[in-house]
C-alpha positions as CSV (number, residue, x, y, z in Angstrom):
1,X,0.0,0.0,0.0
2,X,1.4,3.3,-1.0
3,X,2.7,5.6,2.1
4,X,2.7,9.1,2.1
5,X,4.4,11.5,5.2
6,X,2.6,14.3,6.3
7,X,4.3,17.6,6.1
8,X,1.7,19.9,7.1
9,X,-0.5,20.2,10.9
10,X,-3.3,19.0,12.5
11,X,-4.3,21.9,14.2
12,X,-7.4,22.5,15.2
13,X,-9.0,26.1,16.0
14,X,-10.1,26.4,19.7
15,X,-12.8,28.9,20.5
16,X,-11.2,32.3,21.8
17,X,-7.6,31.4,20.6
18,X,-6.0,32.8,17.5
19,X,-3.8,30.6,16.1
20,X,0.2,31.3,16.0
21,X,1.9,32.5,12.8
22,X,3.6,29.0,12.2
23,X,0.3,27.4,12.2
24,X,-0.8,30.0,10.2
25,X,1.6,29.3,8.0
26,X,1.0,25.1,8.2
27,X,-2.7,26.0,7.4
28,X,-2.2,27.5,4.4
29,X,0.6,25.1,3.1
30,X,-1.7,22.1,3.3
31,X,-4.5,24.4,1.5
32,X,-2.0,25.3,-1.4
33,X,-0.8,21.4,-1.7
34,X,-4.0,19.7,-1.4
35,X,-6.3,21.7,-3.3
36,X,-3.4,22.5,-6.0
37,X,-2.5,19.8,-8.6
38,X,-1.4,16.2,-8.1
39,X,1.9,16.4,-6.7
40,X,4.4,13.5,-5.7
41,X,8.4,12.5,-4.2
42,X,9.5,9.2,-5.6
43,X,12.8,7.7,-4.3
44,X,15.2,6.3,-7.2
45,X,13.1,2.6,-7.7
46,X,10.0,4.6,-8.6
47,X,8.5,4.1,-4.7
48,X,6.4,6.9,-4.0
49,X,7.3,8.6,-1.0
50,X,5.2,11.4,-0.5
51,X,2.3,13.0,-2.2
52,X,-0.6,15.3,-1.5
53,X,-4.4,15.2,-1.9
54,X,-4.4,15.5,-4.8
55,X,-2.4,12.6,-6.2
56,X,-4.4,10.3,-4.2
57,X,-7.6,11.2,-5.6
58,X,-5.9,10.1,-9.2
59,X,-4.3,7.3,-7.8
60,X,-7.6,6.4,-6.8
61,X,-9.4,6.1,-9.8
62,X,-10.6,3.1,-11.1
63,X,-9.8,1.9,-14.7
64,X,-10.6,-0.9,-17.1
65,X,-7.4,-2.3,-16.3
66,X,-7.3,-1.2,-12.7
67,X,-6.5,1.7,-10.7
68,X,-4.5,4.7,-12.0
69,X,-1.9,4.5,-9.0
70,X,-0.9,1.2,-9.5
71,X,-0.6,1.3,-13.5
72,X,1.3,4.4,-13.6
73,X,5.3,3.1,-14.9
74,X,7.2,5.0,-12.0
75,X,10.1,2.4,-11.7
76,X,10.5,3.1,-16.1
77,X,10.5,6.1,-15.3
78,X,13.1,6.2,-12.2
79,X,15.2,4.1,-14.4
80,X,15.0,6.5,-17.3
81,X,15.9,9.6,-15.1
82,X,18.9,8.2,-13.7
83,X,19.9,7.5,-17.3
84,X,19.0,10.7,-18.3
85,X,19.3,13.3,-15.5
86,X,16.8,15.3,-17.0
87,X,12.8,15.9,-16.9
88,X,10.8,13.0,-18.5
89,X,7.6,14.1,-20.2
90,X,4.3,11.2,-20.6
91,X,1.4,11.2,-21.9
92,X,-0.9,8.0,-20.9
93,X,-4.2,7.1,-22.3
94,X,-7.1,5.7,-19.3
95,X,-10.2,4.4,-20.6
96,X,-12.5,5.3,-17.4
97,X,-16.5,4.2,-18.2
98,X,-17.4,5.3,-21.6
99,X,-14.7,8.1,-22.1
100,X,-10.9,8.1,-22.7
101,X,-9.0,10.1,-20.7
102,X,-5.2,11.3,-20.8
103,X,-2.7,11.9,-17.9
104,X,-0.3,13.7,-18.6
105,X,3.0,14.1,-16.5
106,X,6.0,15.7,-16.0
107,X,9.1,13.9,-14.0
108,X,11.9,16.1,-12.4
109,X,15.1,14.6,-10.9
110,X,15.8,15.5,-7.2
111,X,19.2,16.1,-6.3
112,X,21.1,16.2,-3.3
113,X,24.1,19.0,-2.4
114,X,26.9,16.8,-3.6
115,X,24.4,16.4,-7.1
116,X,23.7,13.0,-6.1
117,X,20.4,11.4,-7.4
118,X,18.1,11.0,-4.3
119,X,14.9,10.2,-6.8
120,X,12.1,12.3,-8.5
121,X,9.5,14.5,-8.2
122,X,6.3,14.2,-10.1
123,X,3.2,16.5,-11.3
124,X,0.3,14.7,-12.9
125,X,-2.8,16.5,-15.0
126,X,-5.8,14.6,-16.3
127,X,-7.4,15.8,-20.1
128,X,-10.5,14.0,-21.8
129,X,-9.5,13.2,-24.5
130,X,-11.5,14.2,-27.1
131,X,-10.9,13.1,-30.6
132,X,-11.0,14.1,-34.2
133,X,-12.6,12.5,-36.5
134,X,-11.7,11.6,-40.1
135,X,-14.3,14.3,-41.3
136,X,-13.3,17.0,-38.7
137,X,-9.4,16.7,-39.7
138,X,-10.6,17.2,-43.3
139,X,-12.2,20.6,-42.2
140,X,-10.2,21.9,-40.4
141,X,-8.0,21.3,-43.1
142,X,-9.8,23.1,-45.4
143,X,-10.4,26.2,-43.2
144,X,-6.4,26.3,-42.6
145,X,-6.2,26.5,-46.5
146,X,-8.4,28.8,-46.7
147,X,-6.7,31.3,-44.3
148,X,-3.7,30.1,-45.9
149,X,-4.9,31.5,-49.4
150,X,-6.9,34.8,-48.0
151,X,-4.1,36.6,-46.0
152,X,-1.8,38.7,-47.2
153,X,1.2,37.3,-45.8
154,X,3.2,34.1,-46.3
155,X,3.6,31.9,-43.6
156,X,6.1,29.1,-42.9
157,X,7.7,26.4,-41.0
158,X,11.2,25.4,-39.7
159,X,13.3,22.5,-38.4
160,X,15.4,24.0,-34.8
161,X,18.1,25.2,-37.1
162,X,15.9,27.6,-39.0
163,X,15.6,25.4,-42.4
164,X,12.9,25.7,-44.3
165,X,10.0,22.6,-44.2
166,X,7.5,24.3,-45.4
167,X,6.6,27.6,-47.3
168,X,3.0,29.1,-48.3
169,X,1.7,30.0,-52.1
170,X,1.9,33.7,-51.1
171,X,5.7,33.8,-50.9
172,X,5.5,34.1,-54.7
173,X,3.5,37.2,-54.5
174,X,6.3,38.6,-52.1
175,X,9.7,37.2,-53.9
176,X,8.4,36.1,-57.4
177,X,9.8,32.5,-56.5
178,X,7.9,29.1,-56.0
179,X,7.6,27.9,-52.3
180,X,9.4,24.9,-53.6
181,X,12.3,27.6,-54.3
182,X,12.8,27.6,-50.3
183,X,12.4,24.0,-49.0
184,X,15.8,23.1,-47.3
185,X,17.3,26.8,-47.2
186,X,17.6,28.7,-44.2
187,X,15.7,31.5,-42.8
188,X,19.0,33.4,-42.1
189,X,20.7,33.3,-44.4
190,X,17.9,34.8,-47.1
191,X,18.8,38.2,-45.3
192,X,20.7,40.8,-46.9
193,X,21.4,42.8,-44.1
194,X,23.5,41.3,-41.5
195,X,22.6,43.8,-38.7
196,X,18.9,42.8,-39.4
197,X,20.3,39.0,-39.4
198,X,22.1,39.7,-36.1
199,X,19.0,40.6,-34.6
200,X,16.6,38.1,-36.1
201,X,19.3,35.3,-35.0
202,X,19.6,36.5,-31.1
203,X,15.1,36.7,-31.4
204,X,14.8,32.9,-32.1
205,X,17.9,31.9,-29.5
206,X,15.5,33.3,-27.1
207,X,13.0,30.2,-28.5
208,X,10.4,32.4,-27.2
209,X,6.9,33.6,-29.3
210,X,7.9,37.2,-31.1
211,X,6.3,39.4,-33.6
212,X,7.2,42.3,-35.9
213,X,11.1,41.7,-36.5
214,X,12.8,43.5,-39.7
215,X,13.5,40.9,-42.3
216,X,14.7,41.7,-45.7
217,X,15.6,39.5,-48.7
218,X,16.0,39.5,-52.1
219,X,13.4,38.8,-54.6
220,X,13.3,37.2,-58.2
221,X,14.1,40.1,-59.8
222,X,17.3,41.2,-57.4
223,X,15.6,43.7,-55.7
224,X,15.2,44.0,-51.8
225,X,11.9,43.3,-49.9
226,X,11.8,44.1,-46.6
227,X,9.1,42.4,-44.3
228,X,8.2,42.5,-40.4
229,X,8.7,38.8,-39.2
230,X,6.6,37.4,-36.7
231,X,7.0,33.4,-34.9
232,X,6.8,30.7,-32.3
233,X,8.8,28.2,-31.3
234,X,7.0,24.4,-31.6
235,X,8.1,21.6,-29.2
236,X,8.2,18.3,-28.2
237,X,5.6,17.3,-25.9
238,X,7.0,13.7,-25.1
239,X,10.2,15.4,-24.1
240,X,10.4,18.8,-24.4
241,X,13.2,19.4,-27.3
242,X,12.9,22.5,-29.8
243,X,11.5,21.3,-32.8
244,X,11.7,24.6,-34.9
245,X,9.3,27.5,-35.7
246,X,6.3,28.7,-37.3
247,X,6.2,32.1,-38.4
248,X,4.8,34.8,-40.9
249,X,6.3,37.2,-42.7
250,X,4.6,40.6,-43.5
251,X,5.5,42.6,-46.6
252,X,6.1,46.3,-46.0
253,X,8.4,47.5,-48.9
254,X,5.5,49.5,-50.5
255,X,4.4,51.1,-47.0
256,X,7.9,51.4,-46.3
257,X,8.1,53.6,-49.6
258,X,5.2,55.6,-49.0
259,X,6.7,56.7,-45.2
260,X,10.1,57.8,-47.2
261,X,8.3,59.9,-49.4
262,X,5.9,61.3,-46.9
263,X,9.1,62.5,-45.0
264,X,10.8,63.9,-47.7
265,X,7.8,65.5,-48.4
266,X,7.3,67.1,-45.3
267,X,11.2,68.0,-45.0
268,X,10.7,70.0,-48.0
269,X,7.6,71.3,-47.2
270,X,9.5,72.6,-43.5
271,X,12.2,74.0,-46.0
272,X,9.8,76.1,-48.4
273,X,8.1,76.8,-44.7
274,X,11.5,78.3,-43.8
275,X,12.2,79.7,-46.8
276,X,8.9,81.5,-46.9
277,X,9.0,82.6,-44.0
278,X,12.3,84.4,-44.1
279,X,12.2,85.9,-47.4
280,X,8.5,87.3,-45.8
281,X,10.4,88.9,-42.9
282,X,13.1,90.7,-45.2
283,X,10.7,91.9,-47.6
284,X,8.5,92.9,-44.6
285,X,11.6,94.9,-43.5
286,X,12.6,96.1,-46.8
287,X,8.5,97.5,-47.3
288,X,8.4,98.9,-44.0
289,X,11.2,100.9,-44.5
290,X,10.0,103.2,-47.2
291,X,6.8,102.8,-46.2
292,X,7.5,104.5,-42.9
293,X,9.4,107.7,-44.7
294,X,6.1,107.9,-47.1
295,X,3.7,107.7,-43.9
296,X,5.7,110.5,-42.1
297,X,6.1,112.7,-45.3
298,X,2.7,112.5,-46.1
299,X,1.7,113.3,-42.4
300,X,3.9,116.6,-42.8
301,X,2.4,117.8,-45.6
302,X,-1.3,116.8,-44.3
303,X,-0.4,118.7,-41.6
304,X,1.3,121.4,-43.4
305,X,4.0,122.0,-41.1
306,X,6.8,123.4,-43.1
307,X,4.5,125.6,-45.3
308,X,0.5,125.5,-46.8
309,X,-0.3,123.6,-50.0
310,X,-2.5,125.8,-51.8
311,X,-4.4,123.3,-54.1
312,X,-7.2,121.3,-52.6
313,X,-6.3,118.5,-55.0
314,X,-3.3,118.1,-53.8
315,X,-4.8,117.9,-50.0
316,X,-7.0,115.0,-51.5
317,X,-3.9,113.2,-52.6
318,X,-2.4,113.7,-50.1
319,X,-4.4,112.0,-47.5
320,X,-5.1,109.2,-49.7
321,X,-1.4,108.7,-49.7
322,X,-1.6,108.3,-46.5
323,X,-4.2,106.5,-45.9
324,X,-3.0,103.8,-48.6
325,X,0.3,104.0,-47.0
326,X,-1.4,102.9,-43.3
327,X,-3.3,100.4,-45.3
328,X,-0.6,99.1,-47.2
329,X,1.9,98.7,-43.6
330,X,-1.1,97.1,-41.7
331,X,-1.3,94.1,-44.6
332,X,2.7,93.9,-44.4
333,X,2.7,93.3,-40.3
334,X,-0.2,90.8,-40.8
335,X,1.5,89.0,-43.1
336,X,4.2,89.1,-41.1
337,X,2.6,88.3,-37.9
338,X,1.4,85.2,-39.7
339,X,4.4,84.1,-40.8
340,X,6.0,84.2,-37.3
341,X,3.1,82.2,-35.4
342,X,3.7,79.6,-38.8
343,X,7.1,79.5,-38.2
344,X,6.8,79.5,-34.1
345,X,8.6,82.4,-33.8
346,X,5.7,84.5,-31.5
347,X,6.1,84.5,-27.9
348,X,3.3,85.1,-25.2
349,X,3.9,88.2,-23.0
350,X,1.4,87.2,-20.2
351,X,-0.1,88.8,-17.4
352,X,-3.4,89.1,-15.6
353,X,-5.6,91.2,-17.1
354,X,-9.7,91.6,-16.7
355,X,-12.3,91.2,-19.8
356,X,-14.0,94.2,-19.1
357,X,-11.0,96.4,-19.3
358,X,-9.9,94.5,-22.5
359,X,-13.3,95.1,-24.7
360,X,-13.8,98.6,-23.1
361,X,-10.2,99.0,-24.7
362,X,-11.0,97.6,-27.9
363,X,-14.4,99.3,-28.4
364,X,-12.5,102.8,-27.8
365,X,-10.1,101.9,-30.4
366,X,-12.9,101.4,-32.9
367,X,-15.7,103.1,-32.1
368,X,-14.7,105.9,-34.5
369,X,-14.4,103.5,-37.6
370,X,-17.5,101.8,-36.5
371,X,-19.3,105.3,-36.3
372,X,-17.9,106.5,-40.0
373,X,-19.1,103.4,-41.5
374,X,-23.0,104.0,-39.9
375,X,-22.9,100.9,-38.0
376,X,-23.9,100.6,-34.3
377,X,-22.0,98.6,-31.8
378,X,-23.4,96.6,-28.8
379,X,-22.1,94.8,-25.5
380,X,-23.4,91.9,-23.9
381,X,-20.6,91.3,-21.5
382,X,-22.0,89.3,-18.6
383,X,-20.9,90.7,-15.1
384,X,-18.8,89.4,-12.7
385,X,-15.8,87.3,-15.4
386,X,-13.0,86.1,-13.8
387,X,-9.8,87.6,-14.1
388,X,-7.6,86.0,-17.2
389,X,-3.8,84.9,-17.4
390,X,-3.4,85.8,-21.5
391,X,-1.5,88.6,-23.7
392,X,-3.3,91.7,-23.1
393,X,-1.9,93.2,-26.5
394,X,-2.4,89.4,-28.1
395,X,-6.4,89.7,-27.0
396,X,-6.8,93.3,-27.8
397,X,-5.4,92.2,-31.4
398,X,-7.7,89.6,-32.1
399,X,-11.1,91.3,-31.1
400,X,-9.9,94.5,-33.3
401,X,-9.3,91.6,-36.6
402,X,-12.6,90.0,-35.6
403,X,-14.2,94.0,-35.5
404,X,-12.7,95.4,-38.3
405,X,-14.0,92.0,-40.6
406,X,-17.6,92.7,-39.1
407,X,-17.3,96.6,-40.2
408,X,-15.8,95.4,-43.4
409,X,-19.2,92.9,-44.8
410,X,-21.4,94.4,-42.8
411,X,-23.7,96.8,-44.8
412,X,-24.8,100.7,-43.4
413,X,-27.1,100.7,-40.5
414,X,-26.3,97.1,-39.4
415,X,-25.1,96.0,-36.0
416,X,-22.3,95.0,-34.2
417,X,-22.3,93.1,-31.1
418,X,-18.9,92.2,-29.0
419,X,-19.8,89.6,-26.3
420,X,-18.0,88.4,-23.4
421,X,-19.5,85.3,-21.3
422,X,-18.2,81.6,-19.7
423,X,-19.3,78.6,-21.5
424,X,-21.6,75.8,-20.4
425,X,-17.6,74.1,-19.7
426,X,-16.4,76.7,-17.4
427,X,-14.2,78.5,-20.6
428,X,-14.2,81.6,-21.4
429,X,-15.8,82.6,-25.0
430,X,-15.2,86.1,-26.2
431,X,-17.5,86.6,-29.6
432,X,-17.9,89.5,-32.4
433,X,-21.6,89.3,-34.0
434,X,-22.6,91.1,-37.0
435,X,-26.0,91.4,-39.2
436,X,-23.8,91.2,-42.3
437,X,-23.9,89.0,-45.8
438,X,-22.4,85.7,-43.6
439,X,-20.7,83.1,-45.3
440,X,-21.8,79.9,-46.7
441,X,-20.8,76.8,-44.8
442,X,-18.5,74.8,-47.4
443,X,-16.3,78.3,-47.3
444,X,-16.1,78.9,-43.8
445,X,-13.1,76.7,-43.4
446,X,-11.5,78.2,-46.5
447,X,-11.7,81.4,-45.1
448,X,-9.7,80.6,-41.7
449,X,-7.0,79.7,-44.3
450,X,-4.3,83.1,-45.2
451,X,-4.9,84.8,-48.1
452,X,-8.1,83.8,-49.1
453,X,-11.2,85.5,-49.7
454,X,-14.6,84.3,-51.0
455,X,-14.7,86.8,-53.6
456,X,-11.3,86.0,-55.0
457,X,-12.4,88.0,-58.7
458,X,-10.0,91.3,-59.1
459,X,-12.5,93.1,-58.8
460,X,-14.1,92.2,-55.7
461,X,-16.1,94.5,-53.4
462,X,-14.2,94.2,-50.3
463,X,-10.7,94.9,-50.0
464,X,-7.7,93.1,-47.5
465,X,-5.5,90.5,-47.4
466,X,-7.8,88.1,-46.3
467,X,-5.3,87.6,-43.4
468,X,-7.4,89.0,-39.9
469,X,-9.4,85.5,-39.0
470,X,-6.5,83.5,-39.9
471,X,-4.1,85.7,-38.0
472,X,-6.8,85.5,-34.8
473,X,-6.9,81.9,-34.9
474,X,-3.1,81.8,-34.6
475,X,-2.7,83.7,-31.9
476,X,-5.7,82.2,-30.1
477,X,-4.3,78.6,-30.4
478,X,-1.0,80.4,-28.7
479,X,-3.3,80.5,-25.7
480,X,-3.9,77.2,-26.2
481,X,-8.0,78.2,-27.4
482,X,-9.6,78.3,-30.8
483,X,-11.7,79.9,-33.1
484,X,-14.5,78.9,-34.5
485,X,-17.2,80.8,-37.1
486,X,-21.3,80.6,-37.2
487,X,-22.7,82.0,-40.0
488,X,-25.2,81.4,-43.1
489,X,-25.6,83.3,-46.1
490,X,-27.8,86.4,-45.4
491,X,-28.1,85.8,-41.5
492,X,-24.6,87.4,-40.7
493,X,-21.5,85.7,-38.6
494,X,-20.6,85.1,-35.3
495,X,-17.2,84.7,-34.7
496,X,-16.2,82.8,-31.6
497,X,-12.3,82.6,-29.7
498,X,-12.7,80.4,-26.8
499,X,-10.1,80.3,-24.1
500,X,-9.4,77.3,-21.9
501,X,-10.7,77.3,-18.0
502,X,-6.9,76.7,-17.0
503,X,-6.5,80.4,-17.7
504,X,-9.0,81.9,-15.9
505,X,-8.5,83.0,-12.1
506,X,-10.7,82.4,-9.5
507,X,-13.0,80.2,-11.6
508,X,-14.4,78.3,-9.6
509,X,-15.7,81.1,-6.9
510,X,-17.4,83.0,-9.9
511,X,-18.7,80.2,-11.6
512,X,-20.7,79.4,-8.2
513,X,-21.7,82.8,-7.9
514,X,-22.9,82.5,-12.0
């Protein structure tokens, strides 16, 4: 009869007594080996010498041919081990009533400190074992096939040393050679690159699963493919051994390709970016320059301060010199200013300023232009705003853009209305609205773009640059907001700049008291 030493303790709990932390710690050993998997010591004849609960419940079971315990080959296997030194895998079949099952086991030599043999130690798993018929393998046969002949990639198989057993069809796709081209030759040495090869080789001595390793070779045509190489290692299961791999291979020349060109295309398209950018700065400068004499001589003579021109016609010349030559300088630092938030080049001043000092600012600035075009101008500031960490001049700048494009499509007698308010998401939202012609919705987003106007003709009504919304919307997204336009043909436009809650002060007192 098989004997079995206990390891673990009796112990009981008593009522009012907590146990100790060694029985504690005997307690949960015997849970762990008794409710864990069938585990057993074996002395070098094969003579069990200690197992848990769970060994004897297989041991126990009954078979056609008797019980489990005493059928298993434990002195085979001892006799094995000691030939071997190393772990002996089974796998034994058990008819038990109608069904077959299958206990598999795994046999581990136990050594002593001088590394001599003292015996074995086993752990046994039972499987039903539930098999395939004729007609089943035959389907799933077909299913591999067909996943075989639908994806993309080519997949194959290897001996341990990387040689080739078998290939798919769908190499020829990728190589323009037969599978039967690759049968016998090694994975390895198909590589071209031999710092790709060094790194594919030290992948599979890992014999671990991998995916997505570089892997290049050379196709029928002696050009190079490159492919992402993905695999697992197959083994044994009687004893273990490496057997080889299974793998597939995933061709990415063509994506590869398209990458290259999409960087080179954007490296140019950051050098023209540069490019543009500085030859808009020197020609800014070299404008300026003359622009700036033409300005202050024009504002002498409009002023008449060395002497009186005589001739009203020249008067009227010369303030539309003047004015042409304000115009003219305000398109030139636009375009610059766009230019340097394109190129990065624009740096936040920041302080705390308030809302209602910013659009009583604003409205000061304009009110005169506003009043010479016979338009009226509104507020709907709502009271108590929190403070806001921004570029005073910055925010000042983009309401005057957003003012001066109302004033410019909005016809006489309209209205203008400059709003101030905190959005349903704690942001703040500072808006321009006009009654003007609006724009249609499938040109809205063209003109947030530079330079462009929906009435491109020469002879269009309305003059500019088309540069004040796009120049806003940079230097709102500075502050980390954006800009966004409402409008319809007809019904006018509202144009929105919203500024993130993280730059407001004391939001979350005045949003209480909102």
């Amino acid at each position: 009869m098989m004997q079995a030493s206990m390891i673990v303790s009796d112990w009981q709990p008593e009522i009012g007594r907590s146990p100790t932390p060694e029985q504690l710690r005997d307690i949960f050993q015997k849970e762990l080996m008794d409710l864990g998997p069938a585990l057993f010591l074996a002395d070098k004849t094969g003579a069990i010498r200690w197992c848990n609960s769970g060994y004897r419940r297989v041991a126990e079971v009954q078979t056609e041919d008797g019980r489990i315990g005493d059928l298993l080959p434990l002195r085979q296997v001892a006799e094995e081990i000691e030939y071997s030194r190393s772990t002996v895998y089974r796998e034994d079949r058990y008819i038990i009533g109608q069904t077959t099952q299958i206990l598999k086991s795994r046999m581990v030599p136990v050594f002593d400190n001088d590394g001599a043999l003292n015996g074995f130690g086993g752990i046994l798993q039972m499987f039903a074992d539930h098999g395939i018929g004729t007609e089943d393998i035959a389907q799933m046969l077909d299913r591999y096939m067909d996943f075989l002949r639908l994806t993309a990639d080519w997949v194959w198989e290897s001996d341990a040393n990387l040689n080739f057993t078998m290939v798919s069809q769908r190499i020829t796709n990728a190589l323009d050679r037969p599978p039967q081209d690759y049968i016998g030759k090694n994975l390895l040495n198909m590589m071209v690159t031999d710092t790709l090869r060094q790194v594919a080789k030290r992948r599979f001595e890992r014999m671990s699963p991998f995916r997505d390793v570089p892997f290049d070779a050379i196709d029928g045509e002696g050009k190079r493919r490159l492919f992402m190489l993905s695999a697992v290692p197959v083994f044994d299961r009687a004893n273990g051994t490496l057997k080889g791999y299974r793998g597939a291979a995933t061709d990415i020349t063509e994506l590869t390709k398209r990458e290259e060109s999409l960087r080179m295309a954007k490296e140019q398209a950051d050098v023209a970016s540069r490019a543009k950018t500085h030859f808009l700065a020197n020609m800014s400068h070299e404008l300026r320059t003359p622009l700036n004499a033409i300005i202050g001589f024009a504002d002498v003579m409009r002023m008449e301060m060395i002497g009186p021109v005589s001739n009203p016609q020249y008067k009227s010349y010369i303030r539309d010199i003047h004015g042409s030559a304000l115009h003219l300088l305000g398109i030139i630092n636009d375009i610059l200013d766009v230019s340097r938030i394109e190129a990065g080049k624009v740096t936040l001043h920041e302080s705390v300023v308030s809302v209602d000092e910013i659009v009583e600012s604003v409205v000061r600035l304009v009110k005169e232009r506003v009043t010479d075009s016979q338009l009226s101008l509104d507020l709907d500031v709502a009271a108590k705003l929190p403070r806001v960490h921004a570029d005073k001049q910055k925010l000042k700048q983009i309401l005057i853009n957003l003012i001066g494009n109302a004033i410019k499509f909005t016809p006489k007698h309209g209205r203008i209305t400059v709003g101030a308010r905190l959005s349903a998401h704690g942001e703040l939202e500072l808006s321009v609205a006009d009654n003007g012609i609006g724009i249609s919705q499938e040109n809205i987003d063209r003109v947030l773009e530079p330079f462009v106007q929906v009435d491109s003709a020469l002879h269009r009504k309305f003059d500019g640059a088309g540069l004040g919304l796009p120049l806003s919307r940079g230097l709102a997204r500075l502050h980390g907001g954006e800009l966004r336009l409402e409008s319809a043909p007809g019904k006018g436009t509202r144009a929105i700049i919203t500024l993130p809650a993280s730059r407001l002060l004391d939001g979350k007192h005045l949003a209480a008291v909102r």
